[in-house]
C-alpha positions as CSV (number, residue, x, y, z in Angstrom):
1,X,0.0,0.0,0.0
2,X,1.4,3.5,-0.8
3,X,0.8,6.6,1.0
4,X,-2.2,7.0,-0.7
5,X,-3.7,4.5,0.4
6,X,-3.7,2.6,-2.8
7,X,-3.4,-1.1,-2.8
8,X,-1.2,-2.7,-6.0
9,X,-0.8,-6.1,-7.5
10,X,2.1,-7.2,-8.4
11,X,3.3,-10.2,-8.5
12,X,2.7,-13.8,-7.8
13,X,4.3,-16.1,-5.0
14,X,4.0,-19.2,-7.8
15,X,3.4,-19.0,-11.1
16,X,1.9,-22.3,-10.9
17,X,-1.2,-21.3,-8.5
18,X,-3.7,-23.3,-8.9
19,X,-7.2,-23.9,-6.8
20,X,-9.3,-26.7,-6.1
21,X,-13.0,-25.8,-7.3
22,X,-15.4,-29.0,-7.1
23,X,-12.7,-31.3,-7.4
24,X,-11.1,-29.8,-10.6
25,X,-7.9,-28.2,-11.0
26,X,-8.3,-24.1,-12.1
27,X,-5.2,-22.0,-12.6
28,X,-5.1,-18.7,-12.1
29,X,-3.1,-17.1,-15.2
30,X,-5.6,-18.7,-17.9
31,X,-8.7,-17.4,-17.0
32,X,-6.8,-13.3,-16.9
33,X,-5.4,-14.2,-20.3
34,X,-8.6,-14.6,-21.3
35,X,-10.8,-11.9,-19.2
36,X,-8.5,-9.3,-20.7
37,X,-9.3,-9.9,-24.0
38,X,-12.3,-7.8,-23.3
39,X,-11.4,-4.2,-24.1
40,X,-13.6,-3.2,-20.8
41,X,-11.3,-4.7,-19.2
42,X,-7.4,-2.8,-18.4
43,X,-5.8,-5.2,-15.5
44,X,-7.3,-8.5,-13.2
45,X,-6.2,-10.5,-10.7
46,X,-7.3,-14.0,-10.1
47,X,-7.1,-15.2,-6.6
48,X,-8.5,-18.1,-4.9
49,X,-9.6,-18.6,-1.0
50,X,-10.7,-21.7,0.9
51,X,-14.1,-22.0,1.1
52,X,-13.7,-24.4,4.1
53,X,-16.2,-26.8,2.6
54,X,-15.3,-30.6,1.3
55,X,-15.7,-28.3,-2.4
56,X,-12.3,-26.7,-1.9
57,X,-11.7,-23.0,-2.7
58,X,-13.8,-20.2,-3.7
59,X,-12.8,-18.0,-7.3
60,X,-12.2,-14.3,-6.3
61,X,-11.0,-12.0,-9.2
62,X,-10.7,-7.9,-9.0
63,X,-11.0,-6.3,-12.2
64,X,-9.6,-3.0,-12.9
């Protein structure tokens, strides 16, 4: 966070994040490829959380 108070991306600990969503496998980096393809569209991040059910974890992206 700057003194601004503005919060910034950037970077990932692993470029190989990847989240358990009702049993599957989803990575993180394919699914911003594709949102940003949309010209609405000038920065995401795709971040995953546990959901703490037996499904796994929970899909949170922030668009910008």
């Amino acid at each position: 966070m700057d003194e601004a108070g503005d919060l910034m991306v950037v970077g990932r600990i692993s470029k190989e994040e990847r989240f358990k969503v009702n049993g599957d496998v989803v990575y993180g980096p394919p699914i911003e490829t594709v949102m940003r393809q949309n010209p609405h569209i000038h920065n995401i991040a795709v971040l995953g959380r546990n959901s703490g059910t037996l499904y796994g974890h929970e899909i949170i992206y922030c668009i910008m």
